[in-house]
MDAnalysis code that builds the backbone (N, CA, C; Angstrom):
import MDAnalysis as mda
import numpy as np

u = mda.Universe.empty(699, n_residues=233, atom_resindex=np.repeat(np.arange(233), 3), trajectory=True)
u.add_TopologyAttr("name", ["N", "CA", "C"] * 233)
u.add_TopologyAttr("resid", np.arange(1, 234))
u.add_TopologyAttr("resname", ["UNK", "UNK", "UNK", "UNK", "UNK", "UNK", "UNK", "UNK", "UNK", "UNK", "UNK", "UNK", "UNK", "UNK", "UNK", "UNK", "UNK", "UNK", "UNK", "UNK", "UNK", "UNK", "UNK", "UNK", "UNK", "UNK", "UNK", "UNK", "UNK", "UNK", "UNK", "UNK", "UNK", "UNK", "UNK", "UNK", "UNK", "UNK", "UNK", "UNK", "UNK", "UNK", "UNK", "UNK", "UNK", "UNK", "UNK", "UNK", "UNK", "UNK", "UNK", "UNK", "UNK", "UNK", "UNK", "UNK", "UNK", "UNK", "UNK", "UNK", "UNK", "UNK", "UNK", "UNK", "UNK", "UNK", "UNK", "UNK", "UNK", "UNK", "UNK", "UNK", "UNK", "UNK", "UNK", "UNK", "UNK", "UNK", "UNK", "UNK", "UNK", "UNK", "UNK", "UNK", "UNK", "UNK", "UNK", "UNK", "UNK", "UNK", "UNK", "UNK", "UNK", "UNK", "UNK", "UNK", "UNK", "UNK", "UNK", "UNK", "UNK", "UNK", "UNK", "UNK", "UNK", "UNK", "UNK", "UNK", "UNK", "UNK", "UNK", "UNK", "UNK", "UNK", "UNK", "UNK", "UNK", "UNK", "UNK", "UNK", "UNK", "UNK", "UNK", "UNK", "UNK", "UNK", "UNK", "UNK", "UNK", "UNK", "UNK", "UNK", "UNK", "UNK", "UNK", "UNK", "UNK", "UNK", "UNK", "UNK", "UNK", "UNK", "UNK", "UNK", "UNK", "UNK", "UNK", "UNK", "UNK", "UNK", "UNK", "UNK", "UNK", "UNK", "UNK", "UNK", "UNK", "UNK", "UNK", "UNK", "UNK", "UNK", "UNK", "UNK", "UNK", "UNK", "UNK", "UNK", "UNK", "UNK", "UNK", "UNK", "UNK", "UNK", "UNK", "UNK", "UNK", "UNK", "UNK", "UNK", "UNK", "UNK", "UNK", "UNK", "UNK", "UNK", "UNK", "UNK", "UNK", "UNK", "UNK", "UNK", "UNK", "UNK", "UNK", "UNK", "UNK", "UNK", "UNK", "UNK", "UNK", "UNK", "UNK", "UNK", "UNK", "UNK", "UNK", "UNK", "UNK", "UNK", "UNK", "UNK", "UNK", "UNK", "UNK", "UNK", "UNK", "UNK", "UNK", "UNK", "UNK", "UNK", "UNK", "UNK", "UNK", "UNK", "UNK", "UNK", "UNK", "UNK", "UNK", "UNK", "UNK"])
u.atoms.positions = np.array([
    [130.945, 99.692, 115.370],
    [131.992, 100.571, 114.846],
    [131.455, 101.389, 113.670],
    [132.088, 102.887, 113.702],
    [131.492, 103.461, 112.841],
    [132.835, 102.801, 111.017],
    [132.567, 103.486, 110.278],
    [132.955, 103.390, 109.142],
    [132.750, 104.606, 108.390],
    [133.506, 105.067, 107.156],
    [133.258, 105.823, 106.038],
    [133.410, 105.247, 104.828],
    [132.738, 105.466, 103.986],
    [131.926, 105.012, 103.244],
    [132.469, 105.579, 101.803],
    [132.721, 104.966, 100.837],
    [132.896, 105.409, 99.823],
    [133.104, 104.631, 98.276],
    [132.409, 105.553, 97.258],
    [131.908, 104.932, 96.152],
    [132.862, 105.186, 95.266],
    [133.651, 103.691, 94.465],
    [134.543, 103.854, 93.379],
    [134.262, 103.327, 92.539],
    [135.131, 103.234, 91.368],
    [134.524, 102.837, 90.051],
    [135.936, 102.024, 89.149],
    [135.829, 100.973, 89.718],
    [136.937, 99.847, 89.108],
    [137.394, 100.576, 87.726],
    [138.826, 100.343, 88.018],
    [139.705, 101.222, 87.236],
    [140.250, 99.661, 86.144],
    [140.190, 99.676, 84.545],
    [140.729, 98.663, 83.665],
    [141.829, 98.620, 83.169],
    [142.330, 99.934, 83.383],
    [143.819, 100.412, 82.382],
    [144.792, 99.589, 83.003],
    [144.870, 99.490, 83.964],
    [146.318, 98.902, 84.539],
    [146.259, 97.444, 84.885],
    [146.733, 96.769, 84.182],
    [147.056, 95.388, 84.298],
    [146.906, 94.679, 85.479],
    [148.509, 95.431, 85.911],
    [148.605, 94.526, 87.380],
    [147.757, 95.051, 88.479],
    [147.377, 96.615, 88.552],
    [146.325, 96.370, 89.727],
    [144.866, 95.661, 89.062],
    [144.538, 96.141, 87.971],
    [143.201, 94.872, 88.008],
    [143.308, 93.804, 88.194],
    [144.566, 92.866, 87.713],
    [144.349, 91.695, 88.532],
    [144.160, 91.540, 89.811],
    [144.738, 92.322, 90.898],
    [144.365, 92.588, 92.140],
    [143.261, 92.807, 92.733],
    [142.530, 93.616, 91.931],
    [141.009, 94.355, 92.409],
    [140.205, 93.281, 91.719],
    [140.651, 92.449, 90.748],
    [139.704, 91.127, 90.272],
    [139.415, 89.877, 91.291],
    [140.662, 90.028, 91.683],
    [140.315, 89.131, 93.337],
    [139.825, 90.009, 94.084],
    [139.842, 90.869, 94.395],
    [138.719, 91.520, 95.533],
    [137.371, 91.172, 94.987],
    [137.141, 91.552, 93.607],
    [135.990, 91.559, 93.547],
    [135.104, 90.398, 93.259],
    [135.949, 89.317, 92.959],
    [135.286, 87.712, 92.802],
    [135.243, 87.527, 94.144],
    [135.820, 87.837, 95.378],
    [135.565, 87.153, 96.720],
    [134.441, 88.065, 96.931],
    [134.054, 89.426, 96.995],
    [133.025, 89.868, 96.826],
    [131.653, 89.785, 96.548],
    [132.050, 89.100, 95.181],
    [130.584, 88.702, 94.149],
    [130.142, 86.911, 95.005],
    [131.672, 86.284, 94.625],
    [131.211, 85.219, 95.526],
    [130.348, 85.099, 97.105],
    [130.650, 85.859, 97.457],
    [129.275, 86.186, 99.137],
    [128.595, 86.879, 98.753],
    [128.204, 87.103, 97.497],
    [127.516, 87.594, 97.527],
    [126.028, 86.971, 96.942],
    [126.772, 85.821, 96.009],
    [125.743, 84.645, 95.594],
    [125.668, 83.563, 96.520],
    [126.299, 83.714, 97.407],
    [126.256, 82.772, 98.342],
    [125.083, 83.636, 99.523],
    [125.171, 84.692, 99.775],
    [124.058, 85.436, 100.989],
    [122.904, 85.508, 100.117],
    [122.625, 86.144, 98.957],
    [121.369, 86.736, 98.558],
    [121.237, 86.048, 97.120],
    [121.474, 84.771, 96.992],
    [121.046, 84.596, 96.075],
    [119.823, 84.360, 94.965],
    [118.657, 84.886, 95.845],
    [117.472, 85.225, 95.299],
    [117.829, 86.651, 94.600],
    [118.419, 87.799, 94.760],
    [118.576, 88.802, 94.055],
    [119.235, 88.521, 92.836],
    [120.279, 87.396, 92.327],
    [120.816, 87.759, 91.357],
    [120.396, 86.782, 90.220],
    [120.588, 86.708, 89.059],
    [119.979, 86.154, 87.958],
    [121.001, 84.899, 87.990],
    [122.320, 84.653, 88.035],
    [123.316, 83.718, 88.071],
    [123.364, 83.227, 89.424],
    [124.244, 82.409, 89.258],
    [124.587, 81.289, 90.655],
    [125.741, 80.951, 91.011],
    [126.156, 80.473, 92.390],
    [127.193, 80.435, 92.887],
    [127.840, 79.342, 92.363],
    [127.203, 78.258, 91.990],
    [127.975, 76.918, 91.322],
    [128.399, 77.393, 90.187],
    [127.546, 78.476, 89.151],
    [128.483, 79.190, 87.792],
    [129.658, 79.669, 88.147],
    [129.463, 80.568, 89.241],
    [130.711, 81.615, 89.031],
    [131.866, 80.986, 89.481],
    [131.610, 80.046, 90.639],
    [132.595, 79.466, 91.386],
    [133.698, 78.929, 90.639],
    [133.168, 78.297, 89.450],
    [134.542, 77.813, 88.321],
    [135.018, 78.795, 87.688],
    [134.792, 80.020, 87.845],
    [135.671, 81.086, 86.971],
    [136.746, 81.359, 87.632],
    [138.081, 81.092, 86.432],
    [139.146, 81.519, 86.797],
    [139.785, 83.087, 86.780],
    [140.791, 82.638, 87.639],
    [141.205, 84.501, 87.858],
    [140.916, 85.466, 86.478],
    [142.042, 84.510, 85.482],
    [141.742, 85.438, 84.349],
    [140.260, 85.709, 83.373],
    [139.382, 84.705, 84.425],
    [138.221, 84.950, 83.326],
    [137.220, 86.474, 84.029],
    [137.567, 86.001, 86.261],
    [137.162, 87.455, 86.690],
    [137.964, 88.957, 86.115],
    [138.884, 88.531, 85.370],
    [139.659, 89.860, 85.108],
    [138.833, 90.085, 83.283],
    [138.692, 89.389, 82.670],
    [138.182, 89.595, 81.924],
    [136.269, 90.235, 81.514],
    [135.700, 89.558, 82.645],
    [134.545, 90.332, 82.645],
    [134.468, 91.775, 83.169],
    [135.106, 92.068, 84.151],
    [135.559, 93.431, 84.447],
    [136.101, 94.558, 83.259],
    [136.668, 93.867, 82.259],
    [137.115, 94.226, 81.442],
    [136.147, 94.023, 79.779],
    [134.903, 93.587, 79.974],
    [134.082, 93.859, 78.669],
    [133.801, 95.044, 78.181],
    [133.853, 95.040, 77.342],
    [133.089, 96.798, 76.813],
    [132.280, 96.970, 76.853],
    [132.052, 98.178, 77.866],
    [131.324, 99.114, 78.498],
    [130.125, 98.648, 79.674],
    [131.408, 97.528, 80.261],
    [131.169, 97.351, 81.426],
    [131.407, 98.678, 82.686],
    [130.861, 99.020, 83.288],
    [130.835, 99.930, 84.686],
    [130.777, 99.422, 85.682],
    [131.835, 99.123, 86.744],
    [131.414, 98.232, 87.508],
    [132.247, 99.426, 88.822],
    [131.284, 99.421, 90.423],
    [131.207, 100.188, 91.390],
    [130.930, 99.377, 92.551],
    [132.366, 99.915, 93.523],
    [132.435, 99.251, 94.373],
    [131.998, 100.196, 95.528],
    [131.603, 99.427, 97.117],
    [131.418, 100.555, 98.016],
    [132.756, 99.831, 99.002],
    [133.582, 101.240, 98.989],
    [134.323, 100.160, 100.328],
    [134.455, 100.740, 101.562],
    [134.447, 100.247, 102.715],
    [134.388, 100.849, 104.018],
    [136.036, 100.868, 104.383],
    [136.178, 102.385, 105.111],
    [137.205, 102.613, 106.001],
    [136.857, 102.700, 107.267],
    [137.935, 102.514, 108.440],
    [137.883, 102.836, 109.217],
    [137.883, 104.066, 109.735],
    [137.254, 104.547, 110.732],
    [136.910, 106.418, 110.963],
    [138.454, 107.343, 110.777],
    [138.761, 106.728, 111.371],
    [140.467, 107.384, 111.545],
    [141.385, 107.299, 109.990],
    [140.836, 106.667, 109.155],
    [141.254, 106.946, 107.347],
    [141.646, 108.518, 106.920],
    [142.740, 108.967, 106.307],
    [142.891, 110.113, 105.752],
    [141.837, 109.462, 104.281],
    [141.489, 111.044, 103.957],
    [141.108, 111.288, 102.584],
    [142.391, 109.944, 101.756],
    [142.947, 110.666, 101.811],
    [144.495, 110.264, 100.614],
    [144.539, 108.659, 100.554],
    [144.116, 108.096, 101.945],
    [143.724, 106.563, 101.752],
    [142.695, 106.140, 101.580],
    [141.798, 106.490, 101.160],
    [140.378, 106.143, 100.977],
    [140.342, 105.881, 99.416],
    [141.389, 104.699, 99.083],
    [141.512, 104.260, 97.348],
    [141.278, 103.527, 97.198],
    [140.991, 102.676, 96.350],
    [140.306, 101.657, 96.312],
    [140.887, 100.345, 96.089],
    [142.172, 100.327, 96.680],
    [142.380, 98.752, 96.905],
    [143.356, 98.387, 98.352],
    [142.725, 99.663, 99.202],
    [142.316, 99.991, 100.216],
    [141.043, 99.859, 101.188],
    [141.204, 99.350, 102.584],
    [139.804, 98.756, 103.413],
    [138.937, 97.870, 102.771],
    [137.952, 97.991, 103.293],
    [136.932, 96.351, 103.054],
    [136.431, 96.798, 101.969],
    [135.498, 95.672, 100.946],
    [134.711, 95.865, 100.018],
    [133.986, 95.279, 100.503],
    [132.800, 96.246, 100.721],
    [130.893, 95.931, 101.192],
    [129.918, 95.602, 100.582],
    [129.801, 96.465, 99.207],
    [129.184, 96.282, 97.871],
    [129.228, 96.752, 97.136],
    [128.552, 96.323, 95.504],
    [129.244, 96.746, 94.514],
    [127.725, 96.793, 93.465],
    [127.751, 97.549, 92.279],
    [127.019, 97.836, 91.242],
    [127.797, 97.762, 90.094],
    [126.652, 97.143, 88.714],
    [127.699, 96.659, 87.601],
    [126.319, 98.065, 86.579],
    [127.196, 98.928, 85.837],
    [126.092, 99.491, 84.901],
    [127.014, 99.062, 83.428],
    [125.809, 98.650, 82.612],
    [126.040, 98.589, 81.132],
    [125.845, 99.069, 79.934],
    [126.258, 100.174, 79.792],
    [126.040, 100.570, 78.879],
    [127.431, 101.791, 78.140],
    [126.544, 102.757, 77.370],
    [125.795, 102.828, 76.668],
    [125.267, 102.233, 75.724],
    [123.663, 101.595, 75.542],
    [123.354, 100.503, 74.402],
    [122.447, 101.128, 73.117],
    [122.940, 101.106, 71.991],
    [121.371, 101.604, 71.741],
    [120.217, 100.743, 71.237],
    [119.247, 101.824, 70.834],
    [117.863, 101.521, 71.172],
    [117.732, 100.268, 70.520],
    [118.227, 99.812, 69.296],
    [117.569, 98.427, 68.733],
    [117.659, 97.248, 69.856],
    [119.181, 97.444, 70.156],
    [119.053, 96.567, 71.455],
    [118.735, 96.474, 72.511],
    [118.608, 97.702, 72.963],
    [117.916, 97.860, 74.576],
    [116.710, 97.365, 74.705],
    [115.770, 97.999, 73.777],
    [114.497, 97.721, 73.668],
    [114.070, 96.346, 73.525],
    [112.952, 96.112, 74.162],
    [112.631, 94.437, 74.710],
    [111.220, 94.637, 73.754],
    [111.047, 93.962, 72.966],
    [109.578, 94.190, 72.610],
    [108.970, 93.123, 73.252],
    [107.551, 93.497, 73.593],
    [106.814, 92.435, 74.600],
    [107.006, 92.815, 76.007],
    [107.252, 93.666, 76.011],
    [107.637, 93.846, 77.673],
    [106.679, 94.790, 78.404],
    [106.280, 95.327, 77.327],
    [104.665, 96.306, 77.775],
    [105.047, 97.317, 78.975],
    [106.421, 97.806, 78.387],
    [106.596, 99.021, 78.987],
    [106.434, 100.014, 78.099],
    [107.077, 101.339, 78.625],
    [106.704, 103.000, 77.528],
    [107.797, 103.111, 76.137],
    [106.977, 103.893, 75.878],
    [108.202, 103.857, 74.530],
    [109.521, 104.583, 74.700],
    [110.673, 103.794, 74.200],
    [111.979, 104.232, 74.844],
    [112.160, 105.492, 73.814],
    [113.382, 106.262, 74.022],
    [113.692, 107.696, 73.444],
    [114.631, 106.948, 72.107],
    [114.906, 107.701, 71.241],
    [115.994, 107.735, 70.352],
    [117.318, 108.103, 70.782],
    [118.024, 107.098, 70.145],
    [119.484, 107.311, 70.970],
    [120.312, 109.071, 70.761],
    [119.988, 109.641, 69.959],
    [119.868, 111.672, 69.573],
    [119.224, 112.277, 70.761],
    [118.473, 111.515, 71.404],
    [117.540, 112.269, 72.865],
    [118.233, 111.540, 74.411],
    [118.595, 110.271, 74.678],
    [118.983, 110.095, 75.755],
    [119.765, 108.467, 75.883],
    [120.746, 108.213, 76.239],
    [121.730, 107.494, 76.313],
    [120.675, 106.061, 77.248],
    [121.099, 104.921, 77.138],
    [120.630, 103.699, 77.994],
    [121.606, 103.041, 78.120],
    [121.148, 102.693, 79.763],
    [121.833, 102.024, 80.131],
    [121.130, 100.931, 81.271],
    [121.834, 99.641, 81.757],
    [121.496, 98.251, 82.081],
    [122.040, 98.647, 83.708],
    [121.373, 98.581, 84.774],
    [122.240, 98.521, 86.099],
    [121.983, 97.096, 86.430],
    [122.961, 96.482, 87.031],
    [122.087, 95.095, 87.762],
    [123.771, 94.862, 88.965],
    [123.344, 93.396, 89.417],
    [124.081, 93.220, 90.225],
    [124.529, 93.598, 91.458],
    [123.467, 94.823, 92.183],
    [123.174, 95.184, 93.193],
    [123.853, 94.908, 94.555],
    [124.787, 94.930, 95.163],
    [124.990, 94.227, 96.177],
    [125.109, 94.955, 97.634],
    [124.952, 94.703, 99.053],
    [125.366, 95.542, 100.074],
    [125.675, 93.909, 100.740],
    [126.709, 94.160, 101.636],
    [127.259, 93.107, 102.759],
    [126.385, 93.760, 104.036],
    [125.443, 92.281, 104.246],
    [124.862, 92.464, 105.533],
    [125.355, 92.955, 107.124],
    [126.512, 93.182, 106.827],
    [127.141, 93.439, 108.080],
    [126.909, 95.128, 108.290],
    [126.608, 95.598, 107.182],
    [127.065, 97.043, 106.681],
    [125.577, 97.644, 106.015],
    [124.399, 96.788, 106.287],
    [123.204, 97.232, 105.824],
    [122.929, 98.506, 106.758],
    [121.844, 98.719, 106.183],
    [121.214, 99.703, 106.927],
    [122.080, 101.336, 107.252],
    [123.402, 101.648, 106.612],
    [123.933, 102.664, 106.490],
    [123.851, 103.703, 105.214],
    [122.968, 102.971, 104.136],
    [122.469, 103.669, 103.077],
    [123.534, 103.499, 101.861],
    [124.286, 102.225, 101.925],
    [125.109, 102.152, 100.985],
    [124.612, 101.873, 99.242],
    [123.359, 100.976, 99.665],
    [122.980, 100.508, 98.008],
    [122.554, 101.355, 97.628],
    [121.569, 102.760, 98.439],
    [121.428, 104.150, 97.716],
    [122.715, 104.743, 96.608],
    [124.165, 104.765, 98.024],
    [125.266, 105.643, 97.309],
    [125.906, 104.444, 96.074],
    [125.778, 103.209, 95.992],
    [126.053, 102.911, 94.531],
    [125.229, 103.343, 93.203],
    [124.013, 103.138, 93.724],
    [122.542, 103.724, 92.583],
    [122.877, 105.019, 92.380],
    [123.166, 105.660, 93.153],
    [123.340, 107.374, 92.639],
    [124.600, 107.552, 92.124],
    [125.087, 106.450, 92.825],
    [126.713, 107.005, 92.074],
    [126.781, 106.251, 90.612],
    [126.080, 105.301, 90.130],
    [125.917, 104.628, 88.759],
    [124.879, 105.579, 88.015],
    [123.636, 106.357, 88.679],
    [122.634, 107.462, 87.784],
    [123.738, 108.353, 87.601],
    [124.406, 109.328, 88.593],
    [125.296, 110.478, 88.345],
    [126.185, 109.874, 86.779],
    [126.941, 108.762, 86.977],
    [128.302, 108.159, 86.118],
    [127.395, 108.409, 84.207],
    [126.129, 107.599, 84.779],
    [125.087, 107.718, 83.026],
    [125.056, 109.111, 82.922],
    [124.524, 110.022, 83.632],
    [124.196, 111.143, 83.128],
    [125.436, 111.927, 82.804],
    [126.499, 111.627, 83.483],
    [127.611, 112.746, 83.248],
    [127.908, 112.250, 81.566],
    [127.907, 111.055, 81.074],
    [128.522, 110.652, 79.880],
    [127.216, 110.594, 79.065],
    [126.265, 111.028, 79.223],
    [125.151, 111.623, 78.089],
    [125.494, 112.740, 77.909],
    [126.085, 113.670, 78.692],
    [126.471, 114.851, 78.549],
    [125.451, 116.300, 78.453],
    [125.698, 117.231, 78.930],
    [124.682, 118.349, 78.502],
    [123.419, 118.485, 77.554],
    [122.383, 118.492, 77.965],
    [121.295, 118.502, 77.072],
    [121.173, 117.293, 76.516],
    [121.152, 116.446, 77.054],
    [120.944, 114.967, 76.523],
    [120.229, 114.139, 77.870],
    [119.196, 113.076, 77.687],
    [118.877, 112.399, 78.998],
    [119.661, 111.269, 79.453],
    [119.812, 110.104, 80.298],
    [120.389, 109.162, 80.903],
    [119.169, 107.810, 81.260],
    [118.978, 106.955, 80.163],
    [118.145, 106.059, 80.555],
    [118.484, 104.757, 81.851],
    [118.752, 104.765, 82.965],
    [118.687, 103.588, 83.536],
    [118.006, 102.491, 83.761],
    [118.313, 101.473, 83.606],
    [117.169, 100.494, 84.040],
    [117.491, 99.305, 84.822],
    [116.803, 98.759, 85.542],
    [117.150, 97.865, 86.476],
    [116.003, 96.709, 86.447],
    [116.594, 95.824, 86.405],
    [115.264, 94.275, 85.956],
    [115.201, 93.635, 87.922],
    [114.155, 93.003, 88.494],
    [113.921, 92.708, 89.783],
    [112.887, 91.234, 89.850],
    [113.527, 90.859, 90.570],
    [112.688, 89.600, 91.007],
    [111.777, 89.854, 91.408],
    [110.295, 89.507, 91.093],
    [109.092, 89.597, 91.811],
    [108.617, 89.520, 93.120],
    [109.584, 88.830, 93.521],
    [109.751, 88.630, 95.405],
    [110.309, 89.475, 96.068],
    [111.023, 90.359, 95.173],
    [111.520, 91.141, 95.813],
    [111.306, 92.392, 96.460],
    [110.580, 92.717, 97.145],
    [109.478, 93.596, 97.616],
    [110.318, 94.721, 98.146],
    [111.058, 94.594, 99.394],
    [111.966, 95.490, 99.642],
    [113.125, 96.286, 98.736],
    [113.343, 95.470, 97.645],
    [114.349, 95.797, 96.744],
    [113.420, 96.355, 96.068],
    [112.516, 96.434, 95.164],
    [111.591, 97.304, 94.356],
    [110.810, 99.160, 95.190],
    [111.303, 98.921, 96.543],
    [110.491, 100.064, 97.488],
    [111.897, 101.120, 97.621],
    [112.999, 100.282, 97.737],
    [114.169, 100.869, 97.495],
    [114.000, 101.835, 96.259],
    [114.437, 101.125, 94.911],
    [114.174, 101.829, 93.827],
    [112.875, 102.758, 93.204],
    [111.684, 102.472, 94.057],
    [110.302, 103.558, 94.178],
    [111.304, 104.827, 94.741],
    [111.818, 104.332, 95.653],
    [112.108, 105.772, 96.670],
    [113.281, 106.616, 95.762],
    [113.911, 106.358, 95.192],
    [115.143, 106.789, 94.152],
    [114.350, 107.357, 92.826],
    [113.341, 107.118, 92.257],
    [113.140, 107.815, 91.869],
    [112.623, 107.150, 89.952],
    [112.623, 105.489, 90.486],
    [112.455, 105.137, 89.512],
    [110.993, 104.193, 89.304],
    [110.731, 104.524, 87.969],
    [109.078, 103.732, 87.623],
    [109.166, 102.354, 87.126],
    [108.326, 102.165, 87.457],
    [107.751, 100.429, 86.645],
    [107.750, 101.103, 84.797],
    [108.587, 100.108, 84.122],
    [108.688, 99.877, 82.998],
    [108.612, 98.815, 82.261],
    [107.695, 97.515, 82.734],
    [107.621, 96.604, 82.489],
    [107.623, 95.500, 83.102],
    [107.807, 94.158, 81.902],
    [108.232, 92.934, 82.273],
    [109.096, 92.576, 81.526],
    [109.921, 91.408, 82.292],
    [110.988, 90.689, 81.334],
    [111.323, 89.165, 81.855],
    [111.914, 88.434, 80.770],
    [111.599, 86.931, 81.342],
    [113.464, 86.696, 81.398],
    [113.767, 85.724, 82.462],
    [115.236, 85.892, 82.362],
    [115.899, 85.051, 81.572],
    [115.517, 84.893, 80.322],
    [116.626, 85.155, 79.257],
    [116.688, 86.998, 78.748],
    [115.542, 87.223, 78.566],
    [115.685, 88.720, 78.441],
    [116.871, 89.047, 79.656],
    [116.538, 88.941, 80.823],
    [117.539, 89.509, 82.294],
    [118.927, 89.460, 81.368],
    [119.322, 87.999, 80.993],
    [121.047, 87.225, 80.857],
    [121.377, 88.354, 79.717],
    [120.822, 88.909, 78.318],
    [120.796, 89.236, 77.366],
    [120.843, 90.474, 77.685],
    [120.303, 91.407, 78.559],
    [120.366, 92.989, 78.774],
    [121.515, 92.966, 79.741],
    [121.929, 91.878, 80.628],
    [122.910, 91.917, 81.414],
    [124.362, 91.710, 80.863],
    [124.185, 91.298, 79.386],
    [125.716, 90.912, 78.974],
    [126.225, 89.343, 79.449],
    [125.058, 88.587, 79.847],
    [125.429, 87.346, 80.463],
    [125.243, 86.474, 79.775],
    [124.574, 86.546, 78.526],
    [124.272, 85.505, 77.514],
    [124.746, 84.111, 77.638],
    [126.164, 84.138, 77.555],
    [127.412, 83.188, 78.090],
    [126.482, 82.413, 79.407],
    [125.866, 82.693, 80.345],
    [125.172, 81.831, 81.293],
    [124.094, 81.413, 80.844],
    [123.311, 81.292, 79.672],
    [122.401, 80.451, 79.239],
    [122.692, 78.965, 78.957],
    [121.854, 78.428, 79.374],
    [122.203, 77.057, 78.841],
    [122.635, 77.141, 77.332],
    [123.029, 75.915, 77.176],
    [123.395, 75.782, 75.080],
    [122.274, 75.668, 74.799],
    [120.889, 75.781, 75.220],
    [119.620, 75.351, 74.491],
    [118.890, 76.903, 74.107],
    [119.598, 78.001, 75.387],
    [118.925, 78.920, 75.446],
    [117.863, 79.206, 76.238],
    [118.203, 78.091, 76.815],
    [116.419, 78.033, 77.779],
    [115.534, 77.256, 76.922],
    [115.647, 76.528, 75.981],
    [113.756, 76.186, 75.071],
    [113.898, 74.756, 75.952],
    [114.569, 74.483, 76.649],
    [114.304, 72.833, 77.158],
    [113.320, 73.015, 78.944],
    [113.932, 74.652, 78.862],
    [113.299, 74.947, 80.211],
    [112.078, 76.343, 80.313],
    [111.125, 75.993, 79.860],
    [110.555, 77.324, 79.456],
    [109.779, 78.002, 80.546],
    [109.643, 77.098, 81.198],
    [108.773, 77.798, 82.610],
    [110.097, 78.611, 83.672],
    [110.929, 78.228, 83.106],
    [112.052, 78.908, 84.319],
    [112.663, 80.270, 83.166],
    [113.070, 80.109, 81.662],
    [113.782, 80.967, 80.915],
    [112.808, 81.762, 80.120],
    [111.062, 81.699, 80.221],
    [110.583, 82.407, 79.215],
    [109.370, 82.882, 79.483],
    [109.044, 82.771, 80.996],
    [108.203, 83.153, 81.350],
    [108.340, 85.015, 81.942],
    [107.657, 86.075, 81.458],
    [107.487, 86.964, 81.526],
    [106.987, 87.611, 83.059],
    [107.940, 87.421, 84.285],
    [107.697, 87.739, 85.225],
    [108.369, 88.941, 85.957],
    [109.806, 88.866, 85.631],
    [110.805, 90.040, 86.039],
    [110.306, 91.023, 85.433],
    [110.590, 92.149, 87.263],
    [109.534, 93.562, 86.899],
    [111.321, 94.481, 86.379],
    [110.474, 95.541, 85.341],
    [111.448, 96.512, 84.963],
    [111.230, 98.032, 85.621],
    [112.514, 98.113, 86.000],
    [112.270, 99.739, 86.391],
    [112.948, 100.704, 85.761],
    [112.914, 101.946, 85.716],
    [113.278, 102.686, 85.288],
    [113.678, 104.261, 85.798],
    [114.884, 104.724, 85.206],
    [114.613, 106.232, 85.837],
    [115.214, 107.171, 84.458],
    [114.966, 108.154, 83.967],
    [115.252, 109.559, 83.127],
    [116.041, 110.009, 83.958],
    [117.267, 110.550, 83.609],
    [117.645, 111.517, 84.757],
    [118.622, 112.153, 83.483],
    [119.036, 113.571, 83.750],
    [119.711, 114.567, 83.046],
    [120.480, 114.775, 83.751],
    [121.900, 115.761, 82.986],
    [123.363, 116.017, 83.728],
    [122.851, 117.276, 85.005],
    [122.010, 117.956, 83.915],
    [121.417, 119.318, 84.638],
    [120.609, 118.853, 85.996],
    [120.401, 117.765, 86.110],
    [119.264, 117.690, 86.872],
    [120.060, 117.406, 88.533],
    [121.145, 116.788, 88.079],
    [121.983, 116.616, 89.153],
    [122.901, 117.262, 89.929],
    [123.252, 118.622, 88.649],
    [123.795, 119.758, 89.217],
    [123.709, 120.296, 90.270],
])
């Protein structure tokens, strides 16, 4: 079956539908640590104890961005193609705008980042496509639709830093982001990942020092892309 395809951007203002779209999107995230859980930095036994109001609350951190892809059926008017409407396939979380004291990872032996006066940064992670629905080019239209979202709110004459942290295994997922348009910018170890992700809260209480070969070892590759408002015009 065919489908249409389309990229939204979880709406916070309204109470009662975010609680709504907070259950979409925890049954979401949940298959989603349950299918690919080599892609994501957290785990399905974490999230699984979060309650409704705690999924409504991460949705709701500041300057959280969070992008869903949801499929219609062919026969969909425009006018229904909203978003708590048809399936949810996958989704992208961007974080930002951060600036530079914090963005910047020292030790990570990537390039030198811009001044926050030259170009805005921001954190993408959380990547997701539902295997049922691969191969139609959806994790492209979240990535572009999270680069477009940075650059429009750097605004004119200003750049859009994205960045995206990747598991080393992840070979296909890193050829993806080659092809989009973004460079190797490093390394990072995943407490760095939890800490640029806003996940801090999933560290152990030790921080990782009881586990150092798993929380401090410098293996997660960083990528990166520049992109301008102009450039997308």
């Amino acid at each position: 079956m065919s489908y249409i395809y389309k990229i939204h951007h979880i709406p916070t203002s309204d109470p009662t539908l975010l609680a709504f779209l907070a259950g979409k999107f925890a049954a979401l995230r949940l298959t989603a640590l349950s299918i690919s859980a080599a892609a994501f930095s957290s785990t399905f036994a974490i999230e699984s104890t979060f309650t409704a109001s705690q999924w409504i609350s991460r949705l709701q951190r500041p300057e959280v961005h969070t992008f869903i892809a949801v499929a219609y059926s062919p026969n969909t008017k425009p006018e229904q193609e909203t978003i708590d409407a048809g399936d949810w396939v996958g989704s992208a979380t961007l974080l930002g705008p951060t600036p530079k004291d914090i963005y910047d990872i020292p030790g990570s032996g990537g390039p030198e980042i811009g001044g926050d006066d030259i170009e805005s940064k921001w954190q993408m992670y959380a990547v997701y496509n539902n295997p049922e629905h691969r191969g139609k080019g959806i994790a492209k239209l979240l990535i572009k639709g999270a680069i477009e979202y940075a650059a429009k709110e750097a605004g004119v004459g200003r750049q859009s830093r994205v960045r995206i942290m990747i598991h080393p295994n992840n070979i296909l997922v890193k050829k993806l982001y080659d092809g989009l348009g973004f460079v190797d910018a490093g390394h990072c170890t995943l407490s760095e990942a939890f800490l640029a992700t806003g996940d801090s809260g999933l560290l152990p209480a030790d921080r990782g020092a009881s586990q150092p070969e798993k929380y401090d070892v410098r293996l997660g590759i960083i990528m990166a892309r520049v992109s301008s408002f102009d450039d997308l015009r």
